[in-house]
Backbone as a printed PyTorch tensor [residue, N CA C, xyz], in Angstrom:
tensor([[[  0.8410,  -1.1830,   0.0000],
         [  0.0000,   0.0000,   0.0000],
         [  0.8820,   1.2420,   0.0000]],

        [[  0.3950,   1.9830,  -0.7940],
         [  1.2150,   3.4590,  -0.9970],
         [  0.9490,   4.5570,  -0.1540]],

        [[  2.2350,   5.4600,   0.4370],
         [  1.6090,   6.2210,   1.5870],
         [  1.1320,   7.5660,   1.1810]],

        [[  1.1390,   7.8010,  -0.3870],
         [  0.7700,   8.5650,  -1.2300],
         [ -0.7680,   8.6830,  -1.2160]],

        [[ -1.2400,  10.4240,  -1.0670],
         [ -2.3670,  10.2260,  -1.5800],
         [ -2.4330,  11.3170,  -2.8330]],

        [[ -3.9260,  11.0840,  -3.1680],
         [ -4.5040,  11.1950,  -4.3550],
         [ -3.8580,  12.7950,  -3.8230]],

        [[ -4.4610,  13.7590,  -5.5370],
         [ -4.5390,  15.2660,  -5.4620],
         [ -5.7630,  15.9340,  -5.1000]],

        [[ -6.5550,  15.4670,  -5.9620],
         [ -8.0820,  15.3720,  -5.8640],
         [ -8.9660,  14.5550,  -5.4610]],

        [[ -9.8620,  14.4320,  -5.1690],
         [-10.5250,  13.1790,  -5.5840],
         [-12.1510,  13.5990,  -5.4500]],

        [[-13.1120,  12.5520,  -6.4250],
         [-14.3480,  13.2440,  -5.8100],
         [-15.2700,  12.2190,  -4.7700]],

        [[-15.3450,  12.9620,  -3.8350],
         [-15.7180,  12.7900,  -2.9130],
         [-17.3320,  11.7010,  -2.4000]],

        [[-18.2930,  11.7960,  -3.8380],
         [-19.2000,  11.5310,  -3.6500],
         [-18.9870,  10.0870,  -4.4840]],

        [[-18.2460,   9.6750,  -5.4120],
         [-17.7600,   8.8110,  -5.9950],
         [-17.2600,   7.7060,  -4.6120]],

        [[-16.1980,   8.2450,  -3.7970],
         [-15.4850,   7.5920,  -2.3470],
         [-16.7970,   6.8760,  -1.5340]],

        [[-17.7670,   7.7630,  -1.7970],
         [-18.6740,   7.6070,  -0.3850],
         [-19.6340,   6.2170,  -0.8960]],

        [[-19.5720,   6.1450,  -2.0550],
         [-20.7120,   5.3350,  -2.8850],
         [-19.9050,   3.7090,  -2.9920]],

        [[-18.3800,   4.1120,  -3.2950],
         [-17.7270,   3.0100,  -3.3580],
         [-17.3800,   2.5380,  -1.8440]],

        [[-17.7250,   3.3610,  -0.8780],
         [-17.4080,   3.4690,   0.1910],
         [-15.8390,   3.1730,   0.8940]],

        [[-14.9340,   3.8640,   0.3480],
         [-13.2360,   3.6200,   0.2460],
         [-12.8930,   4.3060,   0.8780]],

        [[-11.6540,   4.4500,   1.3700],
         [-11.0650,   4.8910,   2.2710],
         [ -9.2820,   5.4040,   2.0720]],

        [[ -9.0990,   6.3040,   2.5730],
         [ -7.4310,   6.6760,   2.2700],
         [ -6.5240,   6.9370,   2.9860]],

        [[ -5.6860,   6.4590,   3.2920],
         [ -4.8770,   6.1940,   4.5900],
         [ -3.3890,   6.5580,   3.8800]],

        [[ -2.4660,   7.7010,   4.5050],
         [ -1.2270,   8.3180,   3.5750],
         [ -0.5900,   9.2600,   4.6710]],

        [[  0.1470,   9.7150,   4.0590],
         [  1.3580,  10.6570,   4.8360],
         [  1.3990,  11.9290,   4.1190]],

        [[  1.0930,  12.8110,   4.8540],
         [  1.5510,  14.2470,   4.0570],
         [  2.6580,  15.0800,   4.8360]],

        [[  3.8340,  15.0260,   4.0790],
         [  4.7340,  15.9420,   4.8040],
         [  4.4740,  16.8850,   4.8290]],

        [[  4.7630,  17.8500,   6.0330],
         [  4.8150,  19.6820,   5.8960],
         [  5.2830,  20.2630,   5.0020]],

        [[  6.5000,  20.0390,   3.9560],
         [  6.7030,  20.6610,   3.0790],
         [  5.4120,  20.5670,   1.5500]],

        [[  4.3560,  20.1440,   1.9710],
         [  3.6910,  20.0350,   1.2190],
         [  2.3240,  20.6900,   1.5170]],

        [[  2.4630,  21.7480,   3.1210],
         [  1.2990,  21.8220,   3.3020],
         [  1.6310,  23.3130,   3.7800]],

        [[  2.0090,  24.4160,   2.2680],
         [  2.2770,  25.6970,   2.5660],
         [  1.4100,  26.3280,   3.6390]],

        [[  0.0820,  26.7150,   4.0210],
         [ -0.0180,  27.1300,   4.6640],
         [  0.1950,  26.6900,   6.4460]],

        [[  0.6080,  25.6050,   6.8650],
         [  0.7540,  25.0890,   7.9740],
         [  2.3980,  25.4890,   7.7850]],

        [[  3.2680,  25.2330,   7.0170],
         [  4.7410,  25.5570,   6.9760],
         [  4.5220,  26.7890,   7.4020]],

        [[  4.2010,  28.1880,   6.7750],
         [  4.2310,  28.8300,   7.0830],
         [  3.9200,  29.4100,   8.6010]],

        [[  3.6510,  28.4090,   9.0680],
         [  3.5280,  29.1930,  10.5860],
         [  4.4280,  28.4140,  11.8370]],

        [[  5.2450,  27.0490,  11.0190],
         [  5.9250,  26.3820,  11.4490],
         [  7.2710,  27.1830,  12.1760]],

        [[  7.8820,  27.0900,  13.4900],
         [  8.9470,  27.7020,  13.8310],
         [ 10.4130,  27.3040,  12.9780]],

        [[ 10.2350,  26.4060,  12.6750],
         [ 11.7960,  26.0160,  11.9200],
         [ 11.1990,  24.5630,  11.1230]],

        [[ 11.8340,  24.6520,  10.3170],
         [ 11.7330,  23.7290,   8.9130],
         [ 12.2480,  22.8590,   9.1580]],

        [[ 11.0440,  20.8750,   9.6270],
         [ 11.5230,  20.2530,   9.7970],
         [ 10.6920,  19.3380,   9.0320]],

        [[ 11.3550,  18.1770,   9.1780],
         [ 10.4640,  16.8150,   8.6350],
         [  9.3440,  16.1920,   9.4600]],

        [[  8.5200,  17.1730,   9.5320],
         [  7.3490,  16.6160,  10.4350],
         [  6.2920,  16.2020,   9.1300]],

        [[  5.6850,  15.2530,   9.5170],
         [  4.8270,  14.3510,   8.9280],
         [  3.7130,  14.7340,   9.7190]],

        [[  2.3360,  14.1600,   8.7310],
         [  1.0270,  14.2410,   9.0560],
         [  0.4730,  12.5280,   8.7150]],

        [[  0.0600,  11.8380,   9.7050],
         [ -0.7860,  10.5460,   9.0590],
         [ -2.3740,  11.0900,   9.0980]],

        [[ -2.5480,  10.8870,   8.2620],
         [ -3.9460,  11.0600,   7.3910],
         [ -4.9700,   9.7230,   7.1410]],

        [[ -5.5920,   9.4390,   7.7270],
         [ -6.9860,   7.9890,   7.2890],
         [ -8.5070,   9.1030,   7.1720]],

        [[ -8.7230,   8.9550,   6.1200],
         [-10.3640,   9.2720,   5.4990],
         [-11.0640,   8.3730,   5.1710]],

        [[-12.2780,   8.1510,   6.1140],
         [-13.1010,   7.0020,   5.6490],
         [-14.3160,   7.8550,   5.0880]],

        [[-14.5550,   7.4010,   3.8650],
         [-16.0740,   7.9830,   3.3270],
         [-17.2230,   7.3030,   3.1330]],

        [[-18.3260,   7.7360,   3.8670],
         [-19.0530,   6.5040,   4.3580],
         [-20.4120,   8.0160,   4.4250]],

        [[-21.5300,   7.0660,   4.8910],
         [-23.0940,   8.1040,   5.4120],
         [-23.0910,   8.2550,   6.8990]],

        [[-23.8170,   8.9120,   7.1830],
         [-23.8880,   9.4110,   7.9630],
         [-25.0510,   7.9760,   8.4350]],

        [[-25.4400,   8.6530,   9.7120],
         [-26.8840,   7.4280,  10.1990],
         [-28.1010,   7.7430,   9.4180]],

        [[-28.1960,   9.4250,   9.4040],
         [-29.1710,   9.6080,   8.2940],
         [-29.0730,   9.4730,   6.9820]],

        [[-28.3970,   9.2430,   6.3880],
         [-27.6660,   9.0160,   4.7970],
         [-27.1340,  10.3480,   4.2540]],

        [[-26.6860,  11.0650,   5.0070],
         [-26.1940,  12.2420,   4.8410],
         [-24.6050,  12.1490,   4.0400]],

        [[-23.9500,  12.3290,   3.1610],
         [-22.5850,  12.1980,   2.6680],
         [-21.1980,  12.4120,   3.8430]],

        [[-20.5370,  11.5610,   4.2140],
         [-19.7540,  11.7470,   5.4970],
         [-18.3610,  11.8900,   5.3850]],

        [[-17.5780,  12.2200,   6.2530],
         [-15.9800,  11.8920,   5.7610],
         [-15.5250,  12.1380,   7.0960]],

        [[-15.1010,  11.0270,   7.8190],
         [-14.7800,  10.5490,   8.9470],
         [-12.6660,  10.3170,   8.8580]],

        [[-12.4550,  10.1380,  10.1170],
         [-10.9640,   9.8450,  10.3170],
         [-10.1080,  10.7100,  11.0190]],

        [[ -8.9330,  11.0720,  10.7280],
         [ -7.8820,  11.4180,  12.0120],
         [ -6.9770,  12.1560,  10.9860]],

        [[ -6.2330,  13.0590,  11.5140],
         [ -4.7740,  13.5650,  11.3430],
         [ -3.9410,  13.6480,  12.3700]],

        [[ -2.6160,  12.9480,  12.5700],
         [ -2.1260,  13.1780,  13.5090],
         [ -0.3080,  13.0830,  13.0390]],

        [[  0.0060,  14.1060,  14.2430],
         [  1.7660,  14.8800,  13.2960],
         [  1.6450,  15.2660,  14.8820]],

        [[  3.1720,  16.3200,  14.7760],
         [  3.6060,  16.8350,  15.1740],
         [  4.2750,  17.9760,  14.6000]],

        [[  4.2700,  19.6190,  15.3270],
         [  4.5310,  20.3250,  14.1770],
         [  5.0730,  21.6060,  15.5750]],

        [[  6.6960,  22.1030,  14.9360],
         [  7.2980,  22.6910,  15.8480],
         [  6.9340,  24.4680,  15.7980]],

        [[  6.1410,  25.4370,  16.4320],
         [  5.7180,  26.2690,  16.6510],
         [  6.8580,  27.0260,  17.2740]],

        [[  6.4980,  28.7740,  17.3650],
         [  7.1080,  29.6950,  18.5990],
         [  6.1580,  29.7540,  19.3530]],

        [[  7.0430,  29.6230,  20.6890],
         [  6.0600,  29.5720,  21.5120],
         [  5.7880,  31.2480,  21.9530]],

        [[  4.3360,  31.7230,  22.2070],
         [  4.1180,  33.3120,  22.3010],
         [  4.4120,  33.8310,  23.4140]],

        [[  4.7030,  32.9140,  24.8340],
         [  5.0600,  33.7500,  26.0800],
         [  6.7100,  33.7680,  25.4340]],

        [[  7.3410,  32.9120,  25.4120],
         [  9.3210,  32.6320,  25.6880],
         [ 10.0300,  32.9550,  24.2130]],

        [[  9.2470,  33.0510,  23.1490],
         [  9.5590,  33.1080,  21.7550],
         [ 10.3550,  32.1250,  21.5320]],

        [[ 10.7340,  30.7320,  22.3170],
         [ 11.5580,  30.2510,  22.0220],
         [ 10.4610,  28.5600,  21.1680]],

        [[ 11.2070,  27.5700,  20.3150],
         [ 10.3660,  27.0270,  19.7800],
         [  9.3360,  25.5110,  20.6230]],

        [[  8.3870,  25.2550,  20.2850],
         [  7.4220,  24.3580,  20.8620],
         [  7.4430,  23.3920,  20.0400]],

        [[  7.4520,  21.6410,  20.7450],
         [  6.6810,  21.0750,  19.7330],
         [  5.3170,  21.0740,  19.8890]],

        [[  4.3730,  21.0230,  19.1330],
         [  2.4240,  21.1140,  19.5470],
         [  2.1610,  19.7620,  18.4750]],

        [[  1.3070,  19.3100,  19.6490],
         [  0.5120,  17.7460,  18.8450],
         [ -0.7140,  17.9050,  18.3370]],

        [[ -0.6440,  17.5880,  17.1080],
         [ -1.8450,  17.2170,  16.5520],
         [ -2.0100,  16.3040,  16.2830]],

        [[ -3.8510,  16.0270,  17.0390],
         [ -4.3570,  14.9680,  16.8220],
         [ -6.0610,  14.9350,  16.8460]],

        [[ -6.4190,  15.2960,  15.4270],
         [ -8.1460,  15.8220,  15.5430],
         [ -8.7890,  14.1150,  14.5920]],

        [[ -9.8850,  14.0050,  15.1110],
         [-10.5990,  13.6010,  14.4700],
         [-11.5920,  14.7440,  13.6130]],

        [[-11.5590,  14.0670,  12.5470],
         [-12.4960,  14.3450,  11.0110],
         [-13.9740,  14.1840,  10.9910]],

        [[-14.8480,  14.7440,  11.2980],
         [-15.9410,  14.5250,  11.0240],
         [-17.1180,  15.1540,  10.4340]],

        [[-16.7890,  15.6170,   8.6650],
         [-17.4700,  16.0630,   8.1240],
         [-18.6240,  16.0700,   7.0400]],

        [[-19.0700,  16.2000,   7.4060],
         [-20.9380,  16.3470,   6.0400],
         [-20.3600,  17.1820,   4.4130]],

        [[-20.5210,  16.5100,   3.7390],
         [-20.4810,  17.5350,   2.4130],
         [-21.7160,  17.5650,   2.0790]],

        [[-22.0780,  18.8470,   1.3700],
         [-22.8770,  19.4450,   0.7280],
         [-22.3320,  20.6520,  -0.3470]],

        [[-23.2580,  20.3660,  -1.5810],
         [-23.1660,  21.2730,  -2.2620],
         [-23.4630,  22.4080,  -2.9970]],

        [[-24.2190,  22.7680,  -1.3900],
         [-24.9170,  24.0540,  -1.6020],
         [-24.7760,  24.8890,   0.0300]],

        [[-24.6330,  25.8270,   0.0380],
         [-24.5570,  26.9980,   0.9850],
         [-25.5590,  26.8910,   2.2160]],

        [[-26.7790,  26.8600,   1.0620],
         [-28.2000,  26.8860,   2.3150],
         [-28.5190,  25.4830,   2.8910]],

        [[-28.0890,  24.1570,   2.7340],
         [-27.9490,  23.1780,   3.5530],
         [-28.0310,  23.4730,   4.9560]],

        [[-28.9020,  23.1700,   5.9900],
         [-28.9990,  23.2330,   7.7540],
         [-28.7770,  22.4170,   8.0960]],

        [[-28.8860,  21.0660,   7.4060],
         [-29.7220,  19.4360,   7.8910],
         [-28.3710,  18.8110,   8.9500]],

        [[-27.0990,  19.3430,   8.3970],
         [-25.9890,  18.8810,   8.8500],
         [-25.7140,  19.4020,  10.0690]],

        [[-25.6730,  21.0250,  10.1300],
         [-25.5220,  21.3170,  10.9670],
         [-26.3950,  21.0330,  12.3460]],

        [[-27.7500,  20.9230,  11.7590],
         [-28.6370,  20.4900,  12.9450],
         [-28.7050,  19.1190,  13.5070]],

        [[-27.9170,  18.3230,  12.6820],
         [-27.3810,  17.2160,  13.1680],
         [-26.1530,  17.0790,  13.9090]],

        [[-25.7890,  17.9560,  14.1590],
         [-24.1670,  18.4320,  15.0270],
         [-22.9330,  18.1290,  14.3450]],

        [[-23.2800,  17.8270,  13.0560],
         [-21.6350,  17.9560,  11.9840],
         [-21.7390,  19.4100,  11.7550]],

        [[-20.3260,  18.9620,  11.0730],
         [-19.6220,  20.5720,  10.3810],
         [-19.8420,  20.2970,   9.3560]],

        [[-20.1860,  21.4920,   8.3900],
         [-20.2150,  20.9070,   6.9360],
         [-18.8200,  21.5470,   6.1960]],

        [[-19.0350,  20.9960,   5.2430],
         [-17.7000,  21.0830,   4.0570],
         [-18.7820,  20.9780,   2.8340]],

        [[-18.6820,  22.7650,   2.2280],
         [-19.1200,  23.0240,   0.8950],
         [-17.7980,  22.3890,   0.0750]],

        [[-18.5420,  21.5460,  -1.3320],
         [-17.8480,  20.6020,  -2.0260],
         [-18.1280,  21.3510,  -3.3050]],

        [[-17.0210,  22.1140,  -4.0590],
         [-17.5800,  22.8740,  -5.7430],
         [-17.1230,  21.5170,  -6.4630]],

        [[-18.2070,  21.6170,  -7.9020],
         [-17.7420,  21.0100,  -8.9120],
         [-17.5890,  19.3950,  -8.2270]],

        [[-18.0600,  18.8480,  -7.3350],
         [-17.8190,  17.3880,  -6.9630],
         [-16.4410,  16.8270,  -6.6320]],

        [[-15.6490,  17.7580,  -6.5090],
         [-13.8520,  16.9740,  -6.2760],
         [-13.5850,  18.2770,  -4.8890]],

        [[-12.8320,  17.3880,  -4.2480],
         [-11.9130,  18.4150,  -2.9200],
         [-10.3000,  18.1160,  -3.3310]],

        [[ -9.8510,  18.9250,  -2.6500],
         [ -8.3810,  18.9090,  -2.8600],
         [ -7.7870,  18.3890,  -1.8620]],

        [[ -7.1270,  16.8370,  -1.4370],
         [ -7.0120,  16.1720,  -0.5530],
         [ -6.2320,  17.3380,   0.5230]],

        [[ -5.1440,  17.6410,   0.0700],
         [ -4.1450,  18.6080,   0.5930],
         [ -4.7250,  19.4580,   1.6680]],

        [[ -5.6750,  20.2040,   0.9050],
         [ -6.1130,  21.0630,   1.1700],
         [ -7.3490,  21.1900,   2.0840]],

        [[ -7.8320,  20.3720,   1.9210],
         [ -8.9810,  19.6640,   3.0730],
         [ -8.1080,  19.3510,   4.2840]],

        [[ -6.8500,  18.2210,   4.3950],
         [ -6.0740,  18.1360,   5.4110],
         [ -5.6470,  19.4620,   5.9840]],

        [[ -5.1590,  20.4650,   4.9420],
         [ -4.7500,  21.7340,   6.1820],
         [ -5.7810,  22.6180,   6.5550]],

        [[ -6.9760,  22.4960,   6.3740],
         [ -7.6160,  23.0720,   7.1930],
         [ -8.0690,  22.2230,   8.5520]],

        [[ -7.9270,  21.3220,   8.2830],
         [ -7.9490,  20.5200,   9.2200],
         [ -7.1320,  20.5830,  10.3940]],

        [[ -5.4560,  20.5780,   9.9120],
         [ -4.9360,  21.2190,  10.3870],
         [ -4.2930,  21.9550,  11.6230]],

        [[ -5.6630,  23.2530,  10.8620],
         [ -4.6260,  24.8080,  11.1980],
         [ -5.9370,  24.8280,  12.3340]],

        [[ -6.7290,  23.6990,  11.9810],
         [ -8.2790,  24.4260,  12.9360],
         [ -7.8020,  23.9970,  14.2430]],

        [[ -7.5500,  22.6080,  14.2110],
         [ -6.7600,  21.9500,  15.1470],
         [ -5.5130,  22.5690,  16.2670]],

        [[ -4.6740,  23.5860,  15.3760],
         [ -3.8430,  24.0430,  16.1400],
         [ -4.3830,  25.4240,  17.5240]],

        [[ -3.9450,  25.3700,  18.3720],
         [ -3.8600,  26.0170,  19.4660],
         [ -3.5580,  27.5610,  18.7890]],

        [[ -4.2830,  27.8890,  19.3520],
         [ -4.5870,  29.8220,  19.0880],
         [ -3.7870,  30.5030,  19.1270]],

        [[ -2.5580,  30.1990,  20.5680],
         [ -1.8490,  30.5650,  21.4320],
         [ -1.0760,  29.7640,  22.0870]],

        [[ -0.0330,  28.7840,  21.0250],
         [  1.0100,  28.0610,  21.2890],
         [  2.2710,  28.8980,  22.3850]],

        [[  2.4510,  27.7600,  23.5080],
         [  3.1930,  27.7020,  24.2630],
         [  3.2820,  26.6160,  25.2470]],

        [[  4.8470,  26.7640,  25.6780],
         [  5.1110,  25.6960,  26.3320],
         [  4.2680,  25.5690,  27.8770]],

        [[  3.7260,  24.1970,  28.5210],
         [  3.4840,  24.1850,  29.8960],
         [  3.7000,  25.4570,  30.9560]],

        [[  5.1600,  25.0680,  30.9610],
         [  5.4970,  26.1010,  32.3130],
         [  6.5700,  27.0470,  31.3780]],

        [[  6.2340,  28.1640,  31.0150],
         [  7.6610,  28.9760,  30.6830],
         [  7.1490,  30.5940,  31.3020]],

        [[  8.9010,  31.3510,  30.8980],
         [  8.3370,  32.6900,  31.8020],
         [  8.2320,  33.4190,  30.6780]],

        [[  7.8330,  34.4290,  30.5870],
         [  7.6870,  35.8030,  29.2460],
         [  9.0860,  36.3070,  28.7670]],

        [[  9.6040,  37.0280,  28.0540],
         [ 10.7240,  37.1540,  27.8640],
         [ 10.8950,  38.1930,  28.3880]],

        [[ 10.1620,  39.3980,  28.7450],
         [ 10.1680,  40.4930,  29.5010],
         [  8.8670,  40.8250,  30.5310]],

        [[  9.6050,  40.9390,  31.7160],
         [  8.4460,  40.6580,  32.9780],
         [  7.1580,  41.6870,  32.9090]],

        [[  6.0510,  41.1840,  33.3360],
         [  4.9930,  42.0680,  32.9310],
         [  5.5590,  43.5650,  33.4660]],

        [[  6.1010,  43.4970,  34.6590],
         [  6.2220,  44.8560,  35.8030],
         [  7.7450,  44.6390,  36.0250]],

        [[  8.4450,  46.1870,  35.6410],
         [ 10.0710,  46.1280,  37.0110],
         [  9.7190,  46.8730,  37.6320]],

        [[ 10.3230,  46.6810,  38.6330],
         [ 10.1270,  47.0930,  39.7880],
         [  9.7210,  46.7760,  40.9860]],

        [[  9.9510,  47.4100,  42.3990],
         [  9.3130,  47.0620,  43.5270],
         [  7.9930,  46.8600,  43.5370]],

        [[  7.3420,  46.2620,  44.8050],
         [  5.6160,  46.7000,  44.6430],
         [  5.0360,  47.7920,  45.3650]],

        [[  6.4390,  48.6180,  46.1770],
         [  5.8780,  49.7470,  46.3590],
         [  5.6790,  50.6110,  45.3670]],

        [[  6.6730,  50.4750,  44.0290],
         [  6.4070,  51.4640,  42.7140],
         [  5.5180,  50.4480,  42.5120]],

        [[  4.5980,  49.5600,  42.3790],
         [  3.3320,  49.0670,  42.0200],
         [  2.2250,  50.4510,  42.7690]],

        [[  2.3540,  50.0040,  44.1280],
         [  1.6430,  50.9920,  44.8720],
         [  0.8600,  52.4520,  44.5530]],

        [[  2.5810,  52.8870,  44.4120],
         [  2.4110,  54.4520,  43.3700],
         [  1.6600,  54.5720,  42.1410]],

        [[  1.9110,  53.9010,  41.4170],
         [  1.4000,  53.4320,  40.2970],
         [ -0.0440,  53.5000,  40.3400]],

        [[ -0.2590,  52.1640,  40.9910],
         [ -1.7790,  52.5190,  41.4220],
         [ -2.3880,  53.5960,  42.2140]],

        [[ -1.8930,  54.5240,  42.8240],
         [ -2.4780,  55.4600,  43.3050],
         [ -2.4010,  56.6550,  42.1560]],

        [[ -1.6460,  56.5560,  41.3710],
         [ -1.6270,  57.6600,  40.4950],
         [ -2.7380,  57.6360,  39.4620]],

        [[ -3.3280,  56.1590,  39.3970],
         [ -4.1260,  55.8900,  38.3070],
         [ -5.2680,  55.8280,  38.4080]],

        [[ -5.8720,  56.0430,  40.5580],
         [ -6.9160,  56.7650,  41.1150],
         [ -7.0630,  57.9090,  40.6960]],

        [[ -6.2980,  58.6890,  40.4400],
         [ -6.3760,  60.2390,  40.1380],
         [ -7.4360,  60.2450,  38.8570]],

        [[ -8.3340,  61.0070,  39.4680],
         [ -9.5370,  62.0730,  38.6090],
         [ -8.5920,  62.6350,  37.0910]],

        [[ -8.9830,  61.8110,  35.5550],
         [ -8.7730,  62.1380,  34.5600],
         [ -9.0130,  63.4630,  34.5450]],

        [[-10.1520,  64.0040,  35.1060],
         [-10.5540,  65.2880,  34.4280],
         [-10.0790,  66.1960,  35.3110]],

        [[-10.0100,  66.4470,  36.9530],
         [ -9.1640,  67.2300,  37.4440],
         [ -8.5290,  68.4380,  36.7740]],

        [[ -7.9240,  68.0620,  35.2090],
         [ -7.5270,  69.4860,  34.8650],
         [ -8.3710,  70.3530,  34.4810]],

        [[ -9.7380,  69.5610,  33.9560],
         [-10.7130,  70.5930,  33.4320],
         [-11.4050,  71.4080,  34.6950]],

        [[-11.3700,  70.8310,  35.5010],
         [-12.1020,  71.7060,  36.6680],
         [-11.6900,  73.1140,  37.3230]],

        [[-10.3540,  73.3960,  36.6790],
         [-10.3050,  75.0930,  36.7420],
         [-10.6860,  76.0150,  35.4430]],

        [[-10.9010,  74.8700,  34.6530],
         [-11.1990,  75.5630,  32.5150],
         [-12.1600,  75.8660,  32.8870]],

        [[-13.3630,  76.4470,  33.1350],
         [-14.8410,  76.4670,  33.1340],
         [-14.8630,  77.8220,  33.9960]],

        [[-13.7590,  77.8620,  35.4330],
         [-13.9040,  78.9070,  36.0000],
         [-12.6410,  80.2920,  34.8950]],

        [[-11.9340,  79.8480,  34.7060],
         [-10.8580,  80.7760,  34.0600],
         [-12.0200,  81.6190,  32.9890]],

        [[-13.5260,  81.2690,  32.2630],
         [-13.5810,  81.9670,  31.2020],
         [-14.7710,  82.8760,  31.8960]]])
């Protein structure tokens, strides 16, 4: 079995034959996830799509992505690895105004022209998957929220009691 997958494929064709695709997509193949990658490595994605119905006979596309993919982390700037590992569980339709899915608690996936772009279906998959706000467990910021004592905290805060308008309250008598 080849760990290659297709480019395209159409989707409603998969679901009827009811087949399935099980492959590897490296990161260098998945520009928009590279691009947010901290350093350029050989991280892999395993990919299984099963296309199958739903319970209601709804068009389905079930399965997993799972990689690893090295991030900056946003408190330490220094780099993260972050795991991905989502399950797939989407409705196609090929039309906009479709509800039926959503009110069935899938996500849908508008399908043009009857073919998806394997690739491209995987990185949204993805990027949805990834953390908002990658960082490590325990790290510190690279610059502390506050220097200083907490008596200059103190000050601080008492200065920031002070009445904004205070200056206007002699403008009104001066005219």
């Amino acid at each position: 079995m080849s760990n290659r997958l297709p480019i395209e494929v159409n989707p409603f064709r998969l679901i009827e034959q009811r087949r399935s695709l099980l492959g590897v997509l490296p990161l260098q193949q998945l520009p928009r996830v590279r691009e947010l990658a901290a350093e350029s490595t050989d991280s892999e994605f395993a990919v299984e799509m099963i296309f199958t119905h739903s319970a209601s006979g709804l068009p389905l596309i079930t399965g997993s992505v799972k990689g690893e993919l090295m991030l900056s982390c946003q408190r330490c700037l220094e780099p993260v690895w972050v795991k991905v590992d989502t399950q797939i569980n989407v409705v196609l339709t090929t039309s906009q105004v479709d509800r039926e899915p959503e009110e069935e608690g899938y996500e849908l996936y508008i399908v043009d022209d009857e073919r998806i772009f394997v690739r491209d279906f995987i990185e949204d998959e993805i990027l949805l998957a990834l953390p908002v706000v990658p960082r490590h467990e325990h790290c510190q910021p690279v610059k502390p929220l506050f220097e200083g004592s907490p008596a200059d905290l103190e000050d601080s805060a008492a200065e920031e009691k002070a009445n904004p308008f205070a200056a206007l309250k002699d403008w009104k008598k001066s005219e």
